[in-house]
N, C-alpha and C positions, 0 to 999 in steps of 0.2 A: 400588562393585563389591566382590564377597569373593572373596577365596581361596577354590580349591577343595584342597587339601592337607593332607597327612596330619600327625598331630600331632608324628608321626615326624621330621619333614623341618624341618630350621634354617634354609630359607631357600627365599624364595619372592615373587613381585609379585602386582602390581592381574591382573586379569583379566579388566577390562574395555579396551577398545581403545581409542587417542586418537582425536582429533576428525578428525585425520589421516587415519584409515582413511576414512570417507567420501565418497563423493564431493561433497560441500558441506559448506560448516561450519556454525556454527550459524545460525538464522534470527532473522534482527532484523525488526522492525517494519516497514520496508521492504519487506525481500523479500517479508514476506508480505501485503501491497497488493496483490498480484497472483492471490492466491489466489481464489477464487470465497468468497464470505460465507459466514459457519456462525452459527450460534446462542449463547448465554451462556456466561462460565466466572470462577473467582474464587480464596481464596489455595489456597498449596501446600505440601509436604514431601517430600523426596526420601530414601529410605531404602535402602541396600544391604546385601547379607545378607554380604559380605567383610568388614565390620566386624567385625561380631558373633562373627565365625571366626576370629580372628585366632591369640586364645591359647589352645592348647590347656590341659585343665585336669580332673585327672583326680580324682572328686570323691571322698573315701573317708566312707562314712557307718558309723561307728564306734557305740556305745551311742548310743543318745539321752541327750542330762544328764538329760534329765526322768526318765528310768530310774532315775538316780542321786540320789534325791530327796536322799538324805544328805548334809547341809554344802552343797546345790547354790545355794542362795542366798547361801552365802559365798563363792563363788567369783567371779575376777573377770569382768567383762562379756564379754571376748574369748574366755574360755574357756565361756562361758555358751551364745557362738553358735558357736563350734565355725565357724570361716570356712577355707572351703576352701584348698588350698597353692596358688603360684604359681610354684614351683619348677619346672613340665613346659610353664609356657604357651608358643604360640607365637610365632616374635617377626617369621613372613612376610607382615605388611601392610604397608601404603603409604599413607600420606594424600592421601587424592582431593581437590584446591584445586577451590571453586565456580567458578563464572562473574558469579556477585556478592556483593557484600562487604556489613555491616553495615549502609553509611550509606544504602548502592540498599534495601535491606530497610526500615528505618525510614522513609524515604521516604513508603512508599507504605500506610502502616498504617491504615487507614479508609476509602481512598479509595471504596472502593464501597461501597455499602448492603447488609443482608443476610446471611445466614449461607451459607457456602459450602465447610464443612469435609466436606476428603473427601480419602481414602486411593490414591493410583494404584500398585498391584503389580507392577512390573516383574519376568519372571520369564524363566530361560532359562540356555543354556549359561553357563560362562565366556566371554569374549570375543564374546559374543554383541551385545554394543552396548547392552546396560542401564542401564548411569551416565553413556556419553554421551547416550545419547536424555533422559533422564529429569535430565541437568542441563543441557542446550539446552531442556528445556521450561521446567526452573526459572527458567531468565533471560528468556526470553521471557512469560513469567507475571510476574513481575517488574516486567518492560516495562511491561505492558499495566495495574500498576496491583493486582496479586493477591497476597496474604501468599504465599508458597511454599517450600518446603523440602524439601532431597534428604537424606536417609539413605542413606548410601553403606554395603555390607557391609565396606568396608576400614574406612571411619574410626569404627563403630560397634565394631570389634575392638580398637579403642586406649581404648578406652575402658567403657561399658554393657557391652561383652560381651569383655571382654579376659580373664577366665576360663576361655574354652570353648574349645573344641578342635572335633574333626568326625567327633566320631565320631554314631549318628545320633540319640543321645540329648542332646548336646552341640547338634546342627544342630537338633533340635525347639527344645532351650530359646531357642535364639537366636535361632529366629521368632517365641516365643512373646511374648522380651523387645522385639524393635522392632514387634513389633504391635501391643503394650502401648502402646510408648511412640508411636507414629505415632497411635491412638487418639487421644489426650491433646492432640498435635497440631493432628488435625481436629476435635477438639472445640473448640477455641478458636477455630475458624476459618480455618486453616492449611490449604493444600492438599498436604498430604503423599507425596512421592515415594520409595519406597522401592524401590532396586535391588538384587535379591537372588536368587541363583542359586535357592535355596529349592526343591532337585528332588522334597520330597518333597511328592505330594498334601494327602496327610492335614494336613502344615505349614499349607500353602496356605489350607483350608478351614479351620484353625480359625482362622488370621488372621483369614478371612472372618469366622468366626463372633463373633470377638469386638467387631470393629464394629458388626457388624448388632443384638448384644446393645445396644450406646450408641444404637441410632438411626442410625450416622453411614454415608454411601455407602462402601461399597467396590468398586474398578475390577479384574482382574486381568486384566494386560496381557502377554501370551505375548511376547516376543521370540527367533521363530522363526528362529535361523541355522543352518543345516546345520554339524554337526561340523567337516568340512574346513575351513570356512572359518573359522570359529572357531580352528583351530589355525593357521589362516595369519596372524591376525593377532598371535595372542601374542607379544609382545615378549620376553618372559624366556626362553622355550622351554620353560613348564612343561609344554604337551601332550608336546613330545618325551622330558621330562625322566618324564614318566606311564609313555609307552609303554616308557621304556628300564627302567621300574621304579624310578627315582630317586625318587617321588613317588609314596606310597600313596593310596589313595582320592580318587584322584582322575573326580570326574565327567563321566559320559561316557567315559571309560577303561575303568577298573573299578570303576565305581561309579555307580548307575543315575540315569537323571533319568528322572523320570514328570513328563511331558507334560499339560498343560493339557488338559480332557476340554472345557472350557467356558469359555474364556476372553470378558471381554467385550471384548478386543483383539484380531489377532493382527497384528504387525509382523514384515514381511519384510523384516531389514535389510540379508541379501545382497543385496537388490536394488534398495531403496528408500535415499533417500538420508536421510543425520540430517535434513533441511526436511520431506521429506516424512514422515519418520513423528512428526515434534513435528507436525503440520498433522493428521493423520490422530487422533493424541491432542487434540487441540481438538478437534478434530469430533465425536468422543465426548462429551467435557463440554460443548458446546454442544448436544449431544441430551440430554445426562442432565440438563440447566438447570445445570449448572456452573459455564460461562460467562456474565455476564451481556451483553448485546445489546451496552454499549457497548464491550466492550472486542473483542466482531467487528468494528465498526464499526473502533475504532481499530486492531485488527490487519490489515483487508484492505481500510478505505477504505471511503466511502461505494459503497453498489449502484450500478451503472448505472442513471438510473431513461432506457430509451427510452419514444417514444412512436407509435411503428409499430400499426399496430391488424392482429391475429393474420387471418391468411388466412381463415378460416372464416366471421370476421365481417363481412367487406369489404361483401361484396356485401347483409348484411341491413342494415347500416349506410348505404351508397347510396340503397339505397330507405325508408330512414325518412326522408331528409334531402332525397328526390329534388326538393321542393317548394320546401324553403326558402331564400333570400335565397343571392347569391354575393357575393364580394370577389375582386377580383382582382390578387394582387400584382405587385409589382416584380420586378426580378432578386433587388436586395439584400431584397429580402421575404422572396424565397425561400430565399436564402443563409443569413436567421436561423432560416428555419422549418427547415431543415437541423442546423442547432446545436441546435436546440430538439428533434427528432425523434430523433437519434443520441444523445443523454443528456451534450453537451459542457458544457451547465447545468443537468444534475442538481443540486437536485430539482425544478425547475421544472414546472409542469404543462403549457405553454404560453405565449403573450405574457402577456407581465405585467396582473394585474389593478390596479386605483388599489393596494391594498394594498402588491403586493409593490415596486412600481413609486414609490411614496414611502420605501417603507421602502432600496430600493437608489438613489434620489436623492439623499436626504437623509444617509443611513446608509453606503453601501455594502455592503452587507449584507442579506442575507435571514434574518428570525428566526422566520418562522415559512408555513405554506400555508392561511392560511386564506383563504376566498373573498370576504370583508365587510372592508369597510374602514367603520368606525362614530365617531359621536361620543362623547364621554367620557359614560357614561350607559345608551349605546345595547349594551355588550360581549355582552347576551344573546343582541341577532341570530347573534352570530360563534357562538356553541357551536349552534346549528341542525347536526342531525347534515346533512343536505345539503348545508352550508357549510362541511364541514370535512370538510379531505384526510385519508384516514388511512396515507398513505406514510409512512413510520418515519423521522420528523427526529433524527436520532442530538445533532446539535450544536446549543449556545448560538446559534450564529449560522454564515454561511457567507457566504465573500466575497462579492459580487456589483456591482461596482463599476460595472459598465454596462448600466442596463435596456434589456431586450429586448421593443422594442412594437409595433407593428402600428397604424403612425396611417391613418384613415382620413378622407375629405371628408365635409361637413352633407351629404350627397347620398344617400350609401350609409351614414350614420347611419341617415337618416327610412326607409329600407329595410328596417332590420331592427326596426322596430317588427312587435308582435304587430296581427296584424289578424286577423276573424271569429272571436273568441271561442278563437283556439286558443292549447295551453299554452304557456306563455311561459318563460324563465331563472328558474335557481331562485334566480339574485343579483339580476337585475334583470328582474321578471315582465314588464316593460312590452314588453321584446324577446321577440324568436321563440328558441325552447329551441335552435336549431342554425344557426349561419352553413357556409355552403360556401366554401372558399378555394380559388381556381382559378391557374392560370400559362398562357398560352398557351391559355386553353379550355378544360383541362385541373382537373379535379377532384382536388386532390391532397392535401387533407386537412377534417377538420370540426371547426367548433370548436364547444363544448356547455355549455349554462350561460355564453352571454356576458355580459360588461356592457361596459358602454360611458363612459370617465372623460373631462374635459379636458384636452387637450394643451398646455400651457401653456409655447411652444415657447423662447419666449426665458429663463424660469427655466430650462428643462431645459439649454439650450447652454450658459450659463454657469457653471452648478453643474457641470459636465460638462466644460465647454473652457476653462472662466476667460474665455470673451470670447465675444462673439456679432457678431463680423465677418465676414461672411457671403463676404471673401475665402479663408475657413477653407474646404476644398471641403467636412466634413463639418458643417457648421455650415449652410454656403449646403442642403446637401440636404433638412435637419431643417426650414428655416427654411421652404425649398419643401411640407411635406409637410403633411398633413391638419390640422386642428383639434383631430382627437378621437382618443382612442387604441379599439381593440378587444383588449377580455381576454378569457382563456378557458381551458378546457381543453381543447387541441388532440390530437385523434387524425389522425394519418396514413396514409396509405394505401399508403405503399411508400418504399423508396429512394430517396433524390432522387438524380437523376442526371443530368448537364450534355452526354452525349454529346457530347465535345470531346476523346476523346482521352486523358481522362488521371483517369475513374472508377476507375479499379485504384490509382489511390495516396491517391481518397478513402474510407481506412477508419475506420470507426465506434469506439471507445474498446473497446466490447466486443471488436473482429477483433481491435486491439492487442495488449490484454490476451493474446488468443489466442497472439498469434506470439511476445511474450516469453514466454508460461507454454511454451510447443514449444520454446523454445531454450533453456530452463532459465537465463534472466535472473533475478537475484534483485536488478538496481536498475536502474534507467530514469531518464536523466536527457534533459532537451527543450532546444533551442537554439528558440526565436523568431525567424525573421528574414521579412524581405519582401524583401532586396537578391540581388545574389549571393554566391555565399560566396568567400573573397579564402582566401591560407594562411595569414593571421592569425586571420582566424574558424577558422580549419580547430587548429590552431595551439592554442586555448581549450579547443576539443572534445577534442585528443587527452590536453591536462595535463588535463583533471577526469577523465576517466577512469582517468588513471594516479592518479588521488589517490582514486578510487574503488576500484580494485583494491587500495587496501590494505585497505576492508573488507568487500567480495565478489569474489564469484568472476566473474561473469561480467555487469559492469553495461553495456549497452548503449546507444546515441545514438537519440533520436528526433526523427531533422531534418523538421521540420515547418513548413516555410514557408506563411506565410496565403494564403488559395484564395479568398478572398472580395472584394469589390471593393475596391480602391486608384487612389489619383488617377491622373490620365491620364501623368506623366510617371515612374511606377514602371513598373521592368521588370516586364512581364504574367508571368502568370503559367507559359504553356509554354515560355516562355525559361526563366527560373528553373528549372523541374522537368526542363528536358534540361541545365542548366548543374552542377545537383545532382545529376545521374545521369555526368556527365562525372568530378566530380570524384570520386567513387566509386568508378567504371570505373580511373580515374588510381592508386588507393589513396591518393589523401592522406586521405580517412576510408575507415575498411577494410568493404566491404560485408558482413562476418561479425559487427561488431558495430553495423553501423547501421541504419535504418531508415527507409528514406524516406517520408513519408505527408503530405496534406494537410489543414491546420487549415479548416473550412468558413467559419469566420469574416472578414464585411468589415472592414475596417480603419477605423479612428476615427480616428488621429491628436490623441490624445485624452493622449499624457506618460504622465505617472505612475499618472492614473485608470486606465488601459486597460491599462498592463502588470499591474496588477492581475488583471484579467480574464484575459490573456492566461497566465499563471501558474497563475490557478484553474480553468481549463478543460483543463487539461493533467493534472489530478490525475484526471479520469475515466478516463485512459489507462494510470493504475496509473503514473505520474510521480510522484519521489518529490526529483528534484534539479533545479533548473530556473536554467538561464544567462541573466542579464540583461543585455542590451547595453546602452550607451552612450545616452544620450538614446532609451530604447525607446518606441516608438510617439509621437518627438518631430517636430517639423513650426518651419518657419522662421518667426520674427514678420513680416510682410509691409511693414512700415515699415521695421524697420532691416535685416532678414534674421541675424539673428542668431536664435538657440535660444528658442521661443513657452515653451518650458519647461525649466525647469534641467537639464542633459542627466546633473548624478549624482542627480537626486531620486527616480528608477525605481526601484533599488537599494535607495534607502534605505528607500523606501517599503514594497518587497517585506520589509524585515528586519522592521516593525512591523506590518505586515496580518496582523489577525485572521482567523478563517477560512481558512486555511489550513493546515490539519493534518499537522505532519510534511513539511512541505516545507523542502529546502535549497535555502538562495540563493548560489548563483557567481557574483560581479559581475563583470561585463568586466573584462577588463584589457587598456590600448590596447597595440596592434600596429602597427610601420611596418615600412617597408620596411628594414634593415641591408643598410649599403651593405658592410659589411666583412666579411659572410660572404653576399651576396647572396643573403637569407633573409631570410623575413617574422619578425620575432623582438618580444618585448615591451620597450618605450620603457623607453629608461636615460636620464633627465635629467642624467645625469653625462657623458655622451658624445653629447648630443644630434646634433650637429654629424654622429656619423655614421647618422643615420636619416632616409630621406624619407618624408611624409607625403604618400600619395597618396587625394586624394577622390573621392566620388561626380561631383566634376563632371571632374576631373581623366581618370579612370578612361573614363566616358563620350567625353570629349573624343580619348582614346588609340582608343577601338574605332570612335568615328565618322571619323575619320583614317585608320585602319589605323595608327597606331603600336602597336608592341609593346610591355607593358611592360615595367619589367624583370623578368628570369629570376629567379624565386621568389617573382613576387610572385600568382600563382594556377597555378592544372593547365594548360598547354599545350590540351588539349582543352575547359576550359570556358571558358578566354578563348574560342578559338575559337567557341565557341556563342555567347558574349554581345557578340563584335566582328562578328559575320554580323548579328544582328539590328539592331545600334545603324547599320553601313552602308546595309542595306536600307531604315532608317526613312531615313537621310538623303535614300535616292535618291529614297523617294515621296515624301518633301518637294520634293524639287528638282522632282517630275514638275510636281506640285499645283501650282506655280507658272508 
């Protein structure tokens, strides 16, 4: 930021506004997950024209020596250049502190490929929001991986331009000197940010003009704040101290700013928050190719990729396909094709082909979309431009720890052969070019370009469950199911929707996104559960957020209980979603910062493999903090009954999963009942004696009873919902017999 002040005047501040003024602080990597994608961007510089104004400096140009040609070579060097006094400079700057230090800088010096040097012009009142926009971008640049750097107008006055003063011959030189030096900059590759009141045009344009003479881009970014408001924020009261006449030339006072005629910005910071105008500055350099793709990627998360087929197409799609071959799924068929259609396994194209489906068996992991899966020898097939997806794979690899597949019987295999000479899979010609997947008789999606691999059902269980005892209920299902897998690229034809009551809280990653970008969420953290929620789970949720409010402003809960099939002795699911709307209702989680919505996802029972999963599918929803419970998606060994899988391996496992970009992990931490404040509170081995541990059978056993439990150990109204169902089951057991 610079001073706007007269050379006159001993004493004066920044005039740029803190971070304070806004209504959001700066944007981390996180928040902007949430943003909608943008295009390229790479390093920077931040430059304010306060610097360069600091000291006034009134230049007196006396003989030229050269004039004096006599004895001029014996004289000595100081007096040779005749260097201007410093006895008038001013002494009203401030040094503006970055938002990162050296070691964040050095860090990241190569990281991207590419030349990417370029000038951003922050131009505008005093107290217009210039040095804060322009060094929340620098850290954010930063972040993402881009040299950058701010020129602040104050801290260029302590130095470069500690000579000059303001008057307008003074204010030319001192654009003239960090245009120079911002050049120099983005000639290196450096994305140069320079914040500088800078109200004279003509300034402006030769700045311009002197990049443009290197080659190098130049941005100039208007930040548009209405005067008032500008004076509202000043901290020093140098607007007041203008109008009272304390402070000569001062801008905007009495003293003109000319107005951007052509800015390739213009930022509303009266009304736009410091997020949104650093977000609005990316968007620029991601259209001007500033940005480069992966650092959108890492700034707002993989795209959603759905796979809904647009209205218009529907119907010319039906009738190309009206001919070919049906499959007809399960429920949990449909429940996957659900996951696969809302973009909850972005980038998938549909059921896994042999390719991806070895490469997440063996790997966990998806490294690539291609459609060939070949032998060592064979890698020509795979570059066939009709073999290969050209969705924009941003990463190395992406978790994928449970393949998603579509086994079918030798029955409706020999079905989908090509017969009469018609065109066949461009992976596997021998088949027909489109299967139809049906549910109930129903037409609800086409898959295109099938192939068809072996289901090789007892490696998959094991590699999968560590055991293939088919007392496992998801192991017994796999064991029950087809031979052969169907892969593909699946287009669908609409919404799935269960008609039961409770489609309004199956929302898609995209709606998410929606309702936290409307409520100006800037972090989303997920709770995983299938049980009901106790005030110990309630309890977890309210301390991460309190630990997230120290570094946003408004991070919100996404209780997300899974909606897809689980074993016959879990609470169903409309229990759950009235037991979680109970506890809501109650406020033990406050319905302003939560969100209730269902994961479409069947349950596996599958430990440490699946909470994987269950973590990596939560990042479509712009989730950036995700809570791991206690033996998550753990299942009892059926011989001893004890834990089939180590109940802290979950946790541990989320800390070392690749593929997962910018995810925080929360691991449980146990909760019992305290007997000594009758309050769900987290277990002190030091005073065990006073905590009871109440279980899932225990818990049970109270609602099938009608005993109460004790007072604080859940909401009063969602016991009630889950002590109604657990009597009712009793009764129709009693009937049934």
């Amino acid at each position: 930021m610079d001073h706007d002040t007269s050379h006159t005047s001993n004493k004066g501040t920044s005039d740029e506004i803190p971070s304070t003024a806004f209504a959001t602080n700066l944007p981390t990597i996180s928040e902007m997950r949430l943003w909608e994608p943008l295009p390229p961007l790479e390093p920077l510089l931040m430059v304010d024209e306060g610097w360069a104004r600091t000291h006034s400096v009134l230049y007196s140009q006396p003989t030229s020596p050269f004039s004096d040609s006599q004895n001029f070579m014996n004289q000595s060097p100081r007096k040779r250049m005749r260097l201007p006094s410093f006895a008038d400079a001013a002494t009203n700057v401030t040094m503006q502190q970055h938002k990162v230090d050296r070691e964040e800088r050095a860090a990241i010096l190569g990281k991207h490929a590419g030349y990417r040097g370029c000038t951003i012009w922050f131009t505008g009142l005093s107290g217009a929001g210039k040095t804060t926009i322009s060094f929340a971008l620098e850290k954010t640049l930063i972040q993402l991986g881009l040299p950058a750097y701010g020129l602040d107008g104050d801290n260029v006055r302590h130095g470069l331009c500690k000579n000059l003063g303001f008057s307008k011959h003074e204010r030319t030189e001192n654009i003239r000197r960090v245009a120079e030096v911002s050049k120099l900059f983005a000639d290196m590759g450096i994305i140069s940010l320079a914040s500088f009141i800078s109200p004279y045009r003509s300034d402006r344009e030769e700045a311009r003009r002197i990049h443009e003479e290197a080659n190098i881009k130049f941005f100039e970014i208007y930040v548009d704040t209405p005067l008032e408001v500008c004076e509202s924020r000043d901290p020093k009261n140098l607007y007041k101290k203008a109008r009272a006449g304390e402070v000569k030339s001062f801008t905007g006072i009495d003293s003109a700013y000319e107005e951007p005629t052509n800015a390739d910005l213009v930022l509303k910071a009266a009304f736009e928050t410091e997020a949104e105008c650093v977000q609005r500055v990316l968007q620029l350099l991601y259209e001007k190719q500033i940005l480069p793709e992966q650092t959108m990627h890492d700034l707002c998360g993989s795209p959603v990729r759905q796979l809904f087929v647009p209205e218009s197409e529907k119907t010319a799609l039906l009738q190309v396909a009206a001919k070919e071959p049906e499959v007809e799924l399960t429920t949990v068929d449909l429940q996957w094709l659900q996951v696969l259609a809302e973009g909850w396994a972005t980038p998938l194209t549909g059921f896994m082909r042999e390719r991806q489906y070895l490469q997440s068996l063996h790997y966990a992991q998806i490294f690539d979309l291609k459609k060939k899966c070949t032998l060592p020898g064979q890698e020509d097939a795979v570059e066939d431009p009709a073999l290969v997806d050209n969705y924009p794979f941003y990463d190395n690899s992406i978790s994928q720890s449970i393949p998603i597949v579509l086994p079918i019987t030798d029955e409706v295999k020999e079905q989908l052969k090509v017969v009469n000479g018609s065109v066949g899979s461009a992976v596997s010609p021998d088949l027909v070019k489109r299967v139809k997947l049906t549910y109930n008789g129903q037409v609800v999606a086409i898959v295109e370009d099938p192939e068809v691999h072996p289901h090789r059902k007892k490696e998959r269980v094991n590699r999968q469950f560590a055991t293939s005892d088919v007392r496992h209920p998801t192991v017994r299902m796999i064991m029950e199911s087809g031979d052969w897998l169907l892969g593909g690229d699946v287009k669908v034809l609409g919404k799935i929707k269960f008609n039961d009551g409770l489609d309004e809280y199956r929302l898609t990653p995209v709606e998410l996104r929606k309702i936290f970008t409307e409520a100006k969420c800037d972090a989303v953290f997920a709770f995983q559960l299938r049980n009901p929620v106790h005030n110990g789970h309630a309890l977890l949720m309210r301390d991460t957020r309190e630990k997230l409010l120290k570094q946003y402003k408004n991070p919100m809960l996404l209780l997300h209980p899974l909606g897809g099939w689980t074993k016959d002795d879990d609470v169903p699911l409309p229990t759950r979603i009235e037991q979680h709307k109970a506890v809501m209702a109650e406020g033990i989680l406050d319905p302003k910062w939560t969100v209730l919505a269902i994961f479409p996802s069947p349950m596996l029972y599958a430990g440490p493999t699946e909470v994987q999963w269950h973590a990596r599918a939560r990042l479509a929803a712009g989730v950036n903090t995700y809570i791991v419970g206690r033996d998550p998606a753990g299942i009892q060994d059926p011989d001893t009954g004890d834990f089939l899988y180590d109940p802290t391996h979950g946790a541990k496992v989320l800390t070392m999963t690749p593929g997962l970009p910018n995810l925080e992990i929360i691991p449980f931490r146990v909760a019992a009942y305290d007997k000594t404040t009758n309050s769900m509170a987290y277990f002190d081995e030091k005073r065990k004696d006073d905590f009871i541990f109440i279980s899932g059978t225990k818990m049970r056993g109270f609602a099938r009873d009608g005993v109460e439990p004790p007072q604080g150990f859940m909401a009063p109204k969602a016991w009630d919902v889950l002590s109604s169902y657990y009597r009712n089951k009793a009764l129709q057991a009693a009937e049934a017999k």
